[in-house]
C-alpha positions in Angstrom: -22.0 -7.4 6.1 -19.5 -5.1 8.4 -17.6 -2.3 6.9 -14.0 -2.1 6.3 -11.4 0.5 7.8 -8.5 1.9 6.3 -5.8 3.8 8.0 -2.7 5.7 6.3 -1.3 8.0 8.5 2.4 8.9 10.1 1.5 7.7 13.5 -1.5 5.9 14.9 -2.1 5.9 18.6 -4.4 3.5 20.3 -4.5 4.8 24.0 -5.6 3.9 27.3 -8.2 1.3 26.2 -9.1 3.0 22.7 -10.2 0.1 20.2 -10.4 -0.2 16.5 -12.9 -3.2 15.4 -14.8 -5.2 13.1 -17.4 -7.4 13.9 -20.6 -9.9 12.6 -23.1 -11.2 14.6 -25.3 -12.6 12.1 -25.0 -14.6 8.6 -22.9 -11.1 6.9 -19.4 -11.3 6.9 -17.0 -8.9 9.2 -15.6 -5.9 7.9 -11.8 -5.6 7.4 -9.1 -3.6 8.7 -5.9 -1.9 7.4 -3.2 0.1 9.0 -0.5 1.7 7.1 1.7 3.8 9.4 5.3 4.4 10.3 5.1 3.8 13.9 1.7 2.5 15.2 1.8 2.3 18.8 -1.2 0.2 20.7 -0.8 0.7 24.4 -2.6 0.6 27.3 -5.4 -2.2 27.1 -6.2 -1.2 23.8 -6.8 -3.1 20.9 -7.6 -3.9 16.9 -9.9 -6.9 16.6 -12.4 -8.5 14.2 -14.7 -11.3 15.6 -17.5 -13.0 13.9 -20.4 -14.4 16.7 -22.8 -15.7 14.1 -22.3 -17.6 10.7 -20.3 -15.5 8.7 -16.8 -15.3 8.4 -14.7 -12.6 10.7 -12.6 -9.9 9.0 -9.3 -9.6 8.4 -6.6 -7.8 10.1 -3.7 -6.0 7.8 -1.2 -4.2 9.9 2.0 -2.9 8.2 4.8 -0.6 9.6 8.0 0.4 9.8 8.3 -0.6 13.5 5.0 -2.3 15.5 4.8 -1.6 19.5 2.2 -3.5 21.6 2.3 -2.6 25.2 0.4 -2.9 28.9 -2.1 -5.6 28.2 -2.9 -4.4 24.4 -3.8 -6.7 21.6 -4.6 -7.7 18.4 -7.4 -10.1 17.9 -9.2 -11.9 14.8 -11.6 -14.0 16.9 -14.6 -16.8 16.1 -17.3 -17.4 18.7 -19.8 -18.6 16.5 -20.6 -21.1 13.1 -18.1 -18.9 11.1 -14.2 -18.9 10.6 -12.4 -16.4 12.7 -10.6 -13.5 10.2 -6.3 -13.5 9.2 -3.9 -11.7 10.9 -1.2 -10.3 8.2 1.6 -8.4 10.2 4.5 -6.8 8.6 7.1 -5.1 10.6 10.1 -3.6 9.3 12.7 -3.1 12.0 11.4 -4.2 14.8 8.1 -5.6 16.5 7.8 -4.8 20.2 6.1 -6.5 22.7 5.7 -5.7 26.7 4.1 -6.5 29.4 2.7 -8.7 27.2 3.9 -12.3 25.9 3.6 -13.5 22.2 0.7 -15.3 22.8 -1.3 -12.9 25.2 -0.8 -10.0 22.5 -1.2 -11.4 19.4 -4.8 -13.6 19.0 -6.0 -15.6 16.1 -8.8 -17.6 17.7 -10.8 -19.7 16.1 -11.2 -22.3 12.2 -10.4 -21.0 9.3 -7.5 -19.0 10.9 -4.0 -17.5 9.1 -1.2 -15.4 11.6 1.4 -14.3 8.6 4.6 -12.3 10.2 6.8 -10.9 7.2 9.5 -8.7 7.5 9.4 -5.5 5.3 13.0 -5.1 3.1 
């Protein structure tokens, strides 16, 4: 089984192909992750991704900010290349969720069965 991440922090910065990930290549699950910041920022080819490649079931993705900036070719991924569904992606963006140089569907992935994309706007 993978571990599980858990950020909390003011800002998180994910730079010039800097990754955070989770991943199973055997019959364990994939860990999970969780970010809780103000103002994450992914830019730059970088990335948050769980992926499972064997039979277990790919980790979940929890994301939750104020304001959410993908840029330059970053993305978030819950991915399946194997017997095992691919993770959920739970986003929740208060004011605003930012996209560029990116479209919808080249920054945001949620390959695979067993797959859940969930956008929810905080109040």
């Amino acid at each position: 089984m993978g571990g599980s991440g858990h950020i909390t922090a003011q800002n998180v910065l994910l730079n010039d192909q800097s990754a955070i990930s989770a991943a199973s290549y055997g019959m364990g699950n994939a860990g999970d992750i969780a970010i809780t910041a103000e103002t994450p920022l992914i830019s730059r080819n970088s990335s948050v991704t769980t992926d499972t490649q064997g039979a277990g079931v790919g980790g979940t993705i929890n994301l939750s900010a104020n304001e959410i900036s993908l840029s330059d070719q970053s993305k978030i991924s819950a991915a399946s290349s194997g017997k095992g569904n691919a993770g959920n992606i739970n986003l929740s963006a208060g004011d605003m969720f930012y996209s560029r140089n990116s479209s919808g569907n080249d920054a945001i992935h949620d390959i695979g069965r067993g797959k859940h994309l969930a956008h929810r706007r905080l109040e």
